[in-house]
C-alpha positions in Angstrom: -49.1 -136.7 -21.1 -45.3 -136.9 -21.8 -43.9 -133.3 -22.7 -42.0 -133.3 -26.1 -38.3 -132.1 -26.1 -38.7 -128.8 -27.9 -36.6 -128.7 -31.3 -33.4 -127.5 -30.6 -33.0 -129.6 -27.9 -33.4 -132.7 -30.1 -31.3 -131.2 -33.0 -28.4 -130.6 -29.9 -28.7 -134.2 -29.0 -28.5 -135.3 -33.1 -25.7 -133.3 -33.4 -23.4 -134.7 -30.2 -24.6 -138.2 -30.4 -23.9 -138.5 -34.3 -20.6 -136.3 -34.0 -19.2 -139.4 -32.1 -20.1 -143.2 -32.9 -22.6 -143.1 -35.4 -20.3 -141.6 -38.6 -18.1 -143.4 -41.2 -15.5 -141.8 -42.4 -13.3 -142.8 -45.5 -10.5 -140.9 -47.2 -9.3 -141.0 -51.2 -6.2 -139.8 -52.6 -4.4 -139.9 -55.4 -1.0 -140.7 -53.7 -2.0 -143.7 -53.0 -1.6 -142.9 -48.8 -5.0 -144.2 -48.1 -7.0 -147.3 -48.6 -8.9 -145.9 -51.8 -7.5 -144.1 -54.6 -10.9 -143.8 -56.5 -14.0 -141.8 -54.8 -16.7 -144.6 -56.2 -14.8 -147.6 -55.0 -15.1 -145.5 -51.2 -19.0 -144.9 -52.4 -19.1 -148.8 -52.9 -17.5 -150.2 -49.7 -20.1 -148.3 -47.9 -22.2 -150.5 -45.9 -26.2 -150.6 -47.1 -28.1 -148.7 -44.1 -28.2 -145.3 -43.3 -25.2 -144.1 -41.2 -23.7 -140.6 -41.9 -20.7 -141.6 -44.2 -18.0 -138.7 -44.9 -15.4 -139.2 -47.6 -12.8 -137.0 -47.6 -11.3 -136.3 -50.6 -7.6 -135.4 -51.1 -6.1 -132.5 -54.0 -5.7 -133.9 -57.9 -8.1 -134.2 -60.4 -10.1 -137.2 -60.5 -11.3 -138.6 -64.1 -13.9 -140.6 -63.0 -18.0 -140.9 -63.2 -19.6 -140.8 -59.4 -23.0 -143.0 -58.6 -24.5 -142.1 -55.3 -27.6 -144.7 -54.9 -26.7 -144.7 -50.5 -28.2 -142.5 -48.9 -26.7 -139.9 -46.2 -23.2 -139.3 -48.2 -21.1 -136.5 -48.2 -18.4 -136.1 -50.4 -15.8 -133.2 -49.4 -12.7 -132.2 -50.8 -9.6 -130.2 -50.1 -11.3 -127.0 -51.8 -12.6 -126.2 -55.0 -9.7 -124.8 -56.2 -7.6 -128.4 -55.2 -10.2 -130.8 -56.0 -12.0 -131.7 -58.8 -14.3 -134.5 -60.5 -13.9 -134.0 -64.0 -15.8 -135.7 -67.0 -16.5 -135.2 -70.6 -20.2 -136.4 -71.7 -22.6 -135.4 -74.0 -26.1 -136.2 -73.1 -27.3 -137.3 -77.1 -24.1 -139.4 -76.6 -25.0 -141.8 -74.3 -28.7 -142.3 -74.9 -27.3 -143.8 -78.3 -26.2 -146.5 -75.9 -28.1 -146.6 -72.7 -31.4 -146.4 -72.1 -32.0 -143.2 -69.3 -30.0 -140.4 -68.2 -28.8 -142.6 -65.1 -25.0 -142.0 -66.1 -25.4 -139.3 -68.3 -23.3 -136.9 -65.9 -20.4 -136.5 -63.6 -22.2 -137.0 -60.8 -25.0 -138.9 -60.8 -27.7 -139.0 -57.6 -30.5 -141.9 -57.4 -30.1 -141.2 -53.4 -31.6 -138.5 -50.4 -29.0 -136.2 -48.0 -26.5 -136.1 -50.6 -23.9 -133.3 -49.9 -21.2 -131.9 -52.4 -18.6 -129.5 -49.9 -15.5 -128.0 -51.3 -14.6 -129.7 -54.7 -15.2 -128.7 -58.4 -17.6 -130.8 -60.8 -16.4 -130.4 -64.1 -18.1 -131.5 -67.3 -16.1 -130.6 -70.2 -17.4 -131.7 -73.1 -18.0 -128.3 -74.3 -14.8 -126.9 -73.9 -13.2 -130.0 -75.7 -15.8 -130.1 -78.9 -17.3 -126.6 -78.5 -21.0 -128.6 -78.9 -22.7 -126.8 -76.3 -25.7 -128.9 -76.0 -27.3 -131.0 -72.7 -24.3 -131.9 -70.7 -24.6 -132.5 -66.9 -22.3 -131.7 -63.9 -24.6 -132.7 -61.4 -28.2 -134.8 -62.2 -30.5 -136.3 -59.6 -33.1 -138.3 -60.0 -37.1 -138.8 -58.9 -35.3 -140.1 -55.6 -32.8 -137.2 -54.8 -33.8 -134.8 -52.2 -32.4 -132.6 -49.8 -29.2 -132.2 -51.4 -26.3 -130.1 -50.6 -24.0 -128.2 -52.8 -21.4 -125.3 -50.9 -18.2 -124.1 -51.3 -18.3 -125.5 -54.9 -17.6 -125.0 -58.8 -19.9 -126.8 -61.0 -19.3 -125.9 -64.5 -20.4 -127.8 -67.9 -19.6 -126.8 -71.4 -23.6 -126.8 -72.4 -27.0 -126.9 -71.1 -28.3 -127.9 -67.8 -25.2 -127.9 -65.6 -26.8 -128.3 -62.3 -30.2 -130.7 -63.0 -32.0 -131.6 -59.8 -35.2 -132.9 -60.9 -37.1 -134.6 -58.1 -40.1 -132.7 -59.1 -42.3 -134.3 -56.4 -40.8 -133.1 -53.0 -36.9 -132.4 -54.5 -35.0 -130.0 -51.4 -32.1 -128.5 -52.8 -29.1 -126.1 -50.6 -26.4 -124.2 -52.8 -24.3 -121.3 -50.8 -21.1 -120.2 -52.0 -21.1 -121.6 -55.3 -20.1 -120.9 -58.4 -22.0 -122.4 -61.5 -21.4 -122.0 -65.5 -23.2 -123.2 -68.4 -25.9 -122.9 -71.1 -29.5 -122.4 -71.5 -31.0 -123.6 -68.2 -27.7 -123.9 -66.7 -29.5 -124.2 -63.3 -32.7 -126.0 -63.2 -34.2 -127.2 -60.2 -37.8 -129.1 -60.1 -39.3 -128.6 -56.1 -37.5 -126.5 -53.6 -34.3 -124.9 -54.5 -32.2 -122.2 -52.4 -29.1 -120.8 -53.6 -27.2 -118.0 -51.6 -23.8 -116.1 -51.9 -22.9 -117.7 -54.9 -22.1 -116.8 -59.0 -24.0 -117.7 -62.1 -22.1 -117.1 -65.1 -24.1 -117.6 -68.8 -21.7 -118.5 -71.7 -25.2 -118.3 -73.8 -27.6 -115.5 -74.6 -30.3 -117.7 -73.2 -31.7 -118.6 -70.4 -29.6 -118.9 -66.9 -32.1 -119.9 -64.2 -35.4 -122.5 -65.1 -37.8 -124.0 -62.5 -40.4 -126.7 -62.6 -43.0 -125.9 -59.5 -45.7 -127.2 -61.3 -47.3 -130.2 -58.6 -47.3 -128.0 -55.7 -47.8 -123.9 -55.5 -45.6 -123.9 -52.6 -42.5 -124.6 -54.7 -40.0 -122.1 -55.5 -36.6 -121.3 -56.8 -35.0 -118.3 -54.1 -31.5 -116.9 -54.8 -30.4 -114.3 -52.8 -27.0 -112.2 -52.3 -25.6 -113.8 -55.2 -23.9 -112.5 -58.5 -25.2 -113.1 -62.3 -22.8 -112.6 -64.9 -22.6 -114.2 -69.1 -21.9 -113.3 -72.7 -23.2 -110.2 -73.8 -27.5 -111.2 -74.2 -27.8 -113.4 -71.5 -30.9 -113.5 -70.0 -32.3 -113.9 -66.5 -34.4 -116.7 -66.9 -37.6 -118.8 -68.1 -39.9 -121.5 -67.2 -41.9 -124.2 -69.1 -44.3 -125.2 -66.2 -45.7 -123.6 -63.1 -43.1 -121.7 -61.4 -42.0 -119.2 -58.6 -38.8 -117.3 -58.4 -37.7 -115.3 -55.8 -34.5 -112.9 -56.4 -33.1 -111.4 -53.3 -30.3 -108.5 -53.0 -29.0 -110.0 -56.0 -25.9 -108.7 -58.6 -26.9 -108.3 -62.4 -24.2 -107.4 -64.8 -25.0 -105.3 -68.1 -24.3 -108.0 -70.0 -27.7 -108.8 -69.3 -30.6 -108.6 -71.8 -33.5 -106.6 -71.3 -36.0 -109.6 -71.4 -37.7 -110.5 -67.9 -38.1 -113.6 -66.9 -40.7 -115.9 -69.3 -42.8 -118.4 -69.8 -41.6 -120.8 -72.9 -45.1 -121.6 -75.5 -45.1 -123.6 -78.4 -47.4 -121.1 -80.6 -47.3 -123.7 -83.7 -47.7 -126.9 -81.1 -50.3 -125.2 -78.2 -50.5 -129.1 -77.2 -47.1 -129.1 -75.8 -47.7 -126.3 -73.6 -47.8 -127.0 -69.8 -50.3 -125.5 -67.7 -50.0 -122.2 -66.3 -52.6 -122.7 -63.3 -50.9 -119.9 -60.7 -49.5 -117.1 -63.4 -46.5 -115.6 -63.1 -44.7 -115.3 -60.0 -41.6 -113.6 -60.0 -40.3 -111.4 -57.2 -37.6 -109.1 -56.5 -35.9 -107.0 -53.7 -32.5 -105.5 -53.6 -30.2 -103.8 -51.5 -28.9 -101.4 -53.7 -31.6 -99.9 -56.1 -28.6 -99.6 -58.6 -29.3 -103.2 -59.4 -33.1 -102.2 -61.3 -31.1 -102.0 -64.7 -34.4 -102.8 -66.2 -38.1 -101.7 -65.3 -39.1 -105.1 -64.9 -36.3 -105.9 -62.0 -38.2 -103.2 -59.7 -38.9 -104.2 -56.3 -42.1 -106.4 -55.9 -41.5 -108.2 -52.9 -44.0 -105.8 -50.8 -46.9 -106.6 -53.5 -46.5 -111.1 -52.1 -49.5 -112.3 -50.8 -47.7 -112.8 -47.2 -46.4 -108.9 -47.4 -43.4 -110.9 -47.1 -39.7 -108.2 -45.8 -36.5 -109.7 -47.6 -35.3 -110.8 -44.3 -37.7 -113.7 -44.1 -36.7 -115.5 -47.5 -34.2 -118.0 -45.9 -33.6 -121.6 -46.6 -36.0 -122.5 -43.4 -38.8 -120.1 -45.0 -38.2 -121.7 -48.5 -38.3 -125.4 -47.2 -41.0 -124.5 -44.7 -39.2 -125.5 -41.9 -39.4 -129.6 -43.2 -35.5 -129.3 -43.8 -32.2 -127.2 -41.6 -29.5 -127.7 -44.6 -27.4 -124.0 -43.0 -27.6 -126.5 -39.7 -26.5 -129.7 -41.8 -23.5 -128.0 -43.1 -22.1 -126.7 -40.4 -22.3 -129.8 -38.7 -21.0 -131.6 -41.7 -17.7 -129.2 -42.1 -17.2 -129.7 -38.3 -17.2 -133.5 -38.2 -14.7 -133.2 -41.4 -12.3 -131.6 -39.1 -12.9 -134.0 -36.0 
């Protein structure tokens, strides 16, 4: 029997044989010193198959709507602080016109291996009206998985800021971010990780949700991040079957006092979802200074697995199926080849 290459060996051999041939790279600017001044007419001259495409994306501010229906596409800026994408769209808006939320944000994902590094996503509908309600940065679709956010700002005036909802096997990747919204602001459906990044809450509701209701291995894990908001926020809440993990995390006393829930409909019991696994919600922490509240205690020990903090990482939360630390780095290095 033929011996298998063991993984890292194959991972090696991905790396050095796509860092070379097998990439397209494109570049947008504003100036006009490359062959596309808009990002989606570089999304569209892409050919249809599956090679790594990387367009770089030069400083300014670019006032456009971005479609991603290719897979394997990262799009990479100059930083977060030099480029942005930047959009103002209400969701109740365009339904009145269209018939799905397929263009109801800035960027819009109908596509798998999707990665956002370095650049700002802006929906700013809020801060232009002050109507605060569903607005998407970022949406994916049933199709969208393993998707890549780092070294980002994603901010929208209202609700749902950062909607992945690929509830069937949805992976999601977010380090050094920094996300601001409303109620929900971050709502993943599958797999979500988040590391080393800030959540800020212009709402006293809700800051994370999470939809984990078709498999009891899902989960929502943020770890070594910050959470910030008006005075009230709150820390989160669920709908469906859920599991949160928060890991050697920052909570500011703006705060509320309210642990995370699960949303009923007392008055319409037939809209409740089920609530087949109970709550799940787990904590650890670094510095015990974080346990502002009795609820926040560290619970991590109590897990099924007897789980130590040091094993909630993005391999552990994606069991193994998905290497998006791995993908990044090789991601940022091709950018600079």
């Amino acid at each position: 029997m033929q011996k298998a290459f063991p993984f890292c060996i194959l991972l090696l051999l991905f790396i050095s044989t796509t860092s070379f041939a097998d990439i397209i790279r494109l570049q947008v600017a504003q100036s006009g010193d490359t062959p596309f001044r808009s990002i989606q007419q570089a999304i569209n001259s892409l050919p249809d198959n599956d090679t790594q495409a990387i367009i770089q994306i030069g400083p300014g501010v670019y006032t456009e709507k971005i479609y991603l229906t290719r897979n394997k596409v990262a799009l990479i800026g100059a930083g977060a602080d030099k480029t942005e994408i930047r959009v103002a769209e209400l969701r109740t808006n365009w339904l009145k016109q269209h018939p799905s939320d397929w263009g109801a944000a800035v960027v819009n994902i109908r596509a798998s291996d999707i990665a956002l590094l370095n650049i700002s996503i802006v929906n700013s509908y809020g801060e232009l009206t002050g109507d605060n309600e569903h607005q998407f940065a970022v949406r994916g679709f049933e199709q969208a998985t393993r998707i890549i956010t780092a070294n980002c700002r994603i901010i929208a005036g209202g609700a749902d800021t950062l909607s992945l909802w690929n509830k069937t096997d949805g992976m999601y990747y977010h380090d050094n971010c920094y996300f601001e919204g409303h109620t929900d602001m971050v709502c993943p459906r599958g797999w979500a990780f988040f590391s080393n990044s800030t959540f800020v809450n212009k709402k006293a509701y809700a800051t994370l949700w999470h939809d984990g209701e078709l498999n009891e291995q899902q989960k929502m894990v943020v770890r070594d991040s910050r959470f910030d908001g008006v005075p009230g926020f709150m820390l989160g809440r669920r709908h469906y079957d859920a599991q949160f993990y928060l890991i050697n995390n920052q909570y500011s006393q703006n705060m509320a006092d309210k642990p995370i829930f699960r949303h009923t409909y007392p008055t319409e019991p037939e809209r409740d979802r089920a609530n087949l696994w109970g709550d799940r919600y787990y904590f650890s922490h670094s510095d015990n200074k974080q346990v502002i509240y009795p609820w926040l205690k560290a619970n991590l020990a109590a897990h099924p697995s007897q789980l130590s903090p040091e094993q909630i990482t993005a391999k552990w939360t994606f069991a193994g199926r998905w290497d998006p630390e791995q993908q990044v780095k090789m991601l940022l290095q091709l950018n600079k080849e």
